[in-house]
C-alpha positions as CSV (number, residue, x, y, z in Angstrom):
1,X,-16.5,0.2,16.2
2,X,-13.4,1.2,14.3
3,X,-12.2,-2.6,12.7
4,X,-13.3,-1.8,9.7
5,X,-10.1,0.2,9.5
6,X,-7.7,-1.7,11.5
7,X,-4.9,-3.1,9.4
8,X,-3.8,-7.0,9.2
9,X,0.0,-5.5,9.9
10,X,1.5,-1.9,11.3
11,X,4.8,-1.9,10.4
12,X,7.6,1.6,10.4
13,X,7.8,1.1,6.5
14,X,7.2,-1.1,3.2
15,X,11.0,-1.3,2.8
16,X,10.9,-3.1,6.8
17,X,8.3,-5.7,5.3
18,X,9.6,-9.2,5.0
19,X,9.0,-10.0,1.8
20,X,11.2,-13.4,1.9
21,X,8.4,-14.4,4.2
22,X,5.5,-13.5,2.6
23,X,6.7,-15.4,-0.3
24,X,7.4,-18.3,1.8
25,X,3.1,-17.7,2.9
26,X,2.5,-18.0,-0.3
27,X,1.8,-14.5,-1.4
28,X,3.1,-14.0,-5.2
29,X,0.9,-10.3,-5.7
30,X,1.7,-7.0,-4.1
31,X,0.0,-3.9,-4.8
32,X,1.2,-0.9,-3.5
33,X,0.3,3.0,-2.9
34,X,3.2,5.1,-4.3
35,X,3.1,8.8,-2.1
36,X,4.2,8.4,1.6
37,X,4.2,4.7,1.2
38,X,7.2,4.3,-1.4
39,X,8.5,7.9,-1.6
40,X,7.3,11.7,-0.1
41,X,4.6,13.1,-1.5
42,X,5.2,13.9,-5.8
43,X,8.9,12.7,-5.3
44,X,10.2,10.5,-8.1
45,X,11.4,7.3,-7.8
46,X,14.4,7.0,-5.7
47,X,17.1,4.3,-5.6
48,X,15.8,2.4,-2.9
49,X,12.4,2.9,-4.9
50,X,14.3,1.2,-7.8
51,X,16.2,-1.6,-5.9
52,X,12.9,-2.7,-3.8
53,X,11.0,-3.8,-7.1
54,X,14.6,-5.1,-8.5
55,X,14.6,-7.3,-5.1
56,X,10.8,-8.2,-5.5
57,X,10.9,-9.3,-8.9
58,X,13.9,-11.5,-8.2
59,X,12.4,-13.4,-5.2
60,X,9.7,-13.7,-7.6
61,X,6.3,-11.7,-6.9
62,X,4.7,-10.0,-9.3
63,X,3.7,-6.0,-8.0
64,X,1.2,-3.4,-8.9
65,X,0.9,0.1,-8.2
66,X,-2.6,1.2,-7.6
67,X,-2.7,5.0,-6.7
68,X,-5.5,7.3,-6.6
69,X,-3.2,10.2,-8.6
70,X,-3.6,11.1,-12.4
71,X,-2.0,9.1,-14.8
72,X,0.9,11.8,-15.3
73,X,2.2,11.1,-11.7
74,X,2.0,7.3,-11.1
75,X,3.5,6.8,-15.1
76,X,6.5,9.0,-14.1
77,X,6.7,7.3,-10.5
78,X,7.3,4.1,-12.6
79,X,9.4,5.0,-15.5
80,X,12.4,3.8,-13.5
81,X,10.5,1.0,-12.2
82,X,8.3,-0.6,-14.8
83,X,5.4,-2.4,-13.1
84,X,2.1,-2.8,-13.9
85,X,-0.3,-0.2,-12.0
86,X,-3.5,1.6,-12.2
87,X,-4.0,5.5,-11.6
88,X,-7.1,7.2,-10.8
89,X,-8.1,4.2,-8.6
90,X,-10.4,5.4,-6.7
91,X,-9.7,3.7,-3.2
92,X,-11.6,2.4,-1.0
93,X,-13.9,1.3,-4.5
94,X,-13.0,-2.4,-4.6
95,X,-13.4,-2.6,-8.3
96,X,-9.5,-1.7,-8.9
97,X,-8.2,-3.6,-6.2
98,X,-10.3,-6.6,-7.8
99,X,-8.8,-5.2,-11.3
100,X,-5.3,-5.1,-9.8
101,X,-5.2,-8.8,-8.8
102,X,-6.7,-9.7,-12.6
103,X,-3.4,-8.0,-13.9
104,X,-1.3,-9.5,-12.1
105,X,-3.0,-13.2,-12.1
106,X,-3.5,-13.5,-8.6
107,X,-6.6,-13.3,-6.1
108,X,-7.5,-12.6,-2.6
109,X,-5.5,-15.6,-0.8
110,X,-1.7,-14.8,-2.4
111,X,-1.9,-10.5,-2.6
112,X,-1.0,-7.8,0.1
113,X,-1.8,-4.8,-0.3
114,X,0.9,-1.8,1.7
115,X,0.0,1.5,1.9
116,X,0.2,4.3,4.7
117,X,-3.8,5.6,4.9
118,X,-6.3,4.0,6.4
119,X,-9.5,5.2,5.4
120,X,-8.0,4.9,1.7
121,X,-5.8,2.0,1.4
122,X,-6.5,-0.3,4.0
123,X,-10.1,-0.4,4.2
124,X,-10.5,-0.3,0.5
125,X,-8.3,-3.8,0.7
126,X,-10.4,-5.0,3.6
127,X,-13.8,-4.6,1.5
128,X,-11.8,-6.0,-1.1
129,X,-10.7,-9.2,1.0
130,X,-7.3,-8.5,0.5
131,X,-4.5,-8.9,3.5
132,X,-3.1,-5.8,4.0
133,X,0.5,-3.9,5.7
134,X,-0.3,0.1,6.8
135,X,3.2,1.9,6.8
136,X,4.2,4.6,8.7
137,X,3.9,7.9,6.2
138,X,7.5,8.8,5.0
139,X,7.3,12.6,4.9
140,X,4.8,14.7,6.7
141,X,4.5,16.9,4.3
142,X,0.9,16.2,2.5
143,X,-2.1,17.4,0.8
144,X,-4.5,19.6,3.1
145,X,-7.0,16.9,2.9
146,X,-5.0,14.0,3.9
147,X,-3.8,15.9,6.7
148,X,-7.1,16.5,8.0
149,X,-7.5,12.4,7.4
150,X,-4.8,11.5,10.0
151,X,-6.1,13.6,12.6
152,X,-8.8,10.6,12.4
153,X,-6.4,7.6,11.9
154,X,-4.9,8.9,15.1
155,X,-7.6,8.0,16.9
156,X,-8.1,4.6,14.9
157,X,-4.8,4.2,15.5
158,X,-4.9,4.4,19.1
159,X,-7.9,1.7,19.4
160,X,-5.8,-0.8,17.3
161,X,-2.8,-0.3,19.1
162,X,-4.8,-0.9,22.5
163,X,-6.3,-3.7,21.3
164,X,-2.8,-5.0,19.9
165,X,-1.6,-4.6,23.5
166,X,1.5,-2.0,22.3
167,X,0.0,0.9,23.9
């Protein structure tokens, strides 16, 4: 009933992924949400930010940021940074995800998609075809509407993790 939403991988947070072995897989694109994936909720950039996308560039993938925020946010998210991404993506749509992977010169068999929402990030990379990580949110604080969204991934949540057997 509720696979549509289950992610591929639920991990504690994208800086816990193992990016050496995803890049041994064969994975060369990631595309990333920024808010309570990479950093809390509007925050900037941080160091670890900085030094995650300093690490992935020297293993050698190639990273895109594909938020549904206004251009004003994800541009000053990635001043520090300097990636490619997409703003106003409207996730789940599979036409950015699909856009995404044309930027960075990859397709559906060598991307990953990490973000923290289900019924945003992860399904929209399911339709899409996309392998994808959901991370624990890094802050709690959040917008009134995405609060009333986890309420629901609880329950997803709970019928994944049963059928993962770590209930």
């Amino acid at each position: 009933m509720f696979r549509c939403f289950f992610p591929d991988e639920y991990l504690e947070s994208a800086y816990a992924v193992n990016y050496e072995k995803l890049y041994q897989e064969g994975v060369r694109g990631l595309l990333f949400d920024i808010d309570n994936t990479l950093v809390p909720h509007g925050a900037p950039a941080d160091k670890r930010a900085v030094e995650l996308f300093e690490r992935l560039r020297k293993i050698g993938f190639k990273s895109c940021f594909l938020s549904n925020n206004q251009i004003q946010r994800v541009a000053s998210f990635n001043e520090k940074i300097g990636e490619r991404f997409i703003e106003n993506a409207h996730k789940p749509a599979v036409r950015n995800y699909q856009k995404a992977m044309e930027l960075l010169g990859t397709d559906c068999s060598n991307t990953v998609f990490i973000g923290d929402q289900l019924f945003t990030d992860i399904y929209g990379a399911k339709r899409a075809g996309i392998r994808n990580i959901l991370v624990k949110p890094i802050h709690p604080k959040e917008e009134i509407q995405i609060v009333l969204k986890r309420y629901l991934e609880r329950i997803v949540l709970y019928f994944y993790r049963k059928e993962e057997g770590t209930l």
